[in-house]
C-alpha positions in Angstrom: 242.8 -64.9 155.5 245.3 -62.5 154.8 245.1 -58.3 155.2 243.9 -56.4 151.3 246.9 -54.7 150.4 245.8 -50.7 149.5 245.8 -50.8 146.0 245.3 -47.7 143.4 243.0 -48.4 140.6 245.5 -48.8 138.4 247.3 -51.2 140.5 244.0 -53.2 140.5 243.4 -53.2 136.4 247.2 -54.4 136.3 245.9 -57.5 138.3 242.9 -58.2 136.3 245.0 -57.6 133.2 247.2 -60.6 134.2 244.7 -63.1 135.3 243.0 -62.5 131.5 241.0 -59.4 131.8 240.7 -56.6 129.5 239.6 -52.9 129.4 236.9 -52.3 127.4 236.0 -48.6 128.0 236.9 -45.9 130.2 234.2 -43.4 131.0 235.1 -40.4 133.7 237.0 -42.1 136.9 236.1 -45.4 135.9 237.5 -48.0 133.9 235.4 -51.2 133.2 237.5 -54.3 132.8 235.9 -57.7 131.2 236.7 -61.0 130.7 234.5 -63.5 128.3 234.4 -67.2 128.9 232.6 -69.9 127.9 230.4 -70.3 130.4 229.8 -66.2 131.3 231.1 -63.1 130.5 232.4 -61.4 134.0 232.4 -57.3 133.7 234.0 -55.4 137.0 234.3 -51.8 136.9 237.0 -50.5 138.8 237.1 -46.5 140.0 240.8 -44.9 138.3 241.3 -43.2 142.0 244.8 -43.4 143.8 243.7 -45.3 146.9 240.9 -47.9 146.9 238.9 -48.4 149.9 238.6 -51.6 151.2 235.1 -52.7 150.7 235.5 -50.8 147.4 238.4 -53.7 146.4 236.4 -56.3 148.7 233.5 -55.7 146.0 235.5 -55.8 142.7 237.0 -58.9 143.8 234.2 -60.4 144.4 232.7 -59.6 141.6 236.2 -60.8 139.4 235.8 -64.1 141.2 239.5 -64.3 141.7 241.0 -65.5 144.8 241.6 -63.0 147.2 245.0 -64.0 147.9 246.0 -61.7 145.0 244.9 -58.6 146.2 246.4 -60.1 150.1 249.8 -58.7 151.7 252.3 -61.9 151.8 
């Protein structure tokens, strides 16, 4: 298991966006990103701040249930 990288919020949202996840609102310093499937409809809501902390990105990709060798350095 790799290192997180430090990601911005935006950096993150550019992620989900690519892997099929879209915004849906923005409220304050949060955006909430979703992504409906058949089976379930996943909702993460990622802070807008310049640097994440890491259990901060540890949670949102575990809530995105991507594979967290897309938020990893190489």
């Amino acid at each position: 298991m790799g290192k997180l990288r430090v990601l911005s919020g935006q950096e993150v949202c550019a992620i989900l966006a690519q892997e099929g996840f879209k915004e849906v609102r923005r409220r304050g310093s949060h955006v909430v990103m979703q992504k409906r499937a058949q089976e379930a409809t996943v909702t993460v809501p990622v802070p807008d701040h310049k640097e994440l902390r890491a259990g901060t990105l540890a949670s949102i990709i575990r809530q995105s249930r991507l594979p967290r060798s897309l938020f990893e350095t190489e």
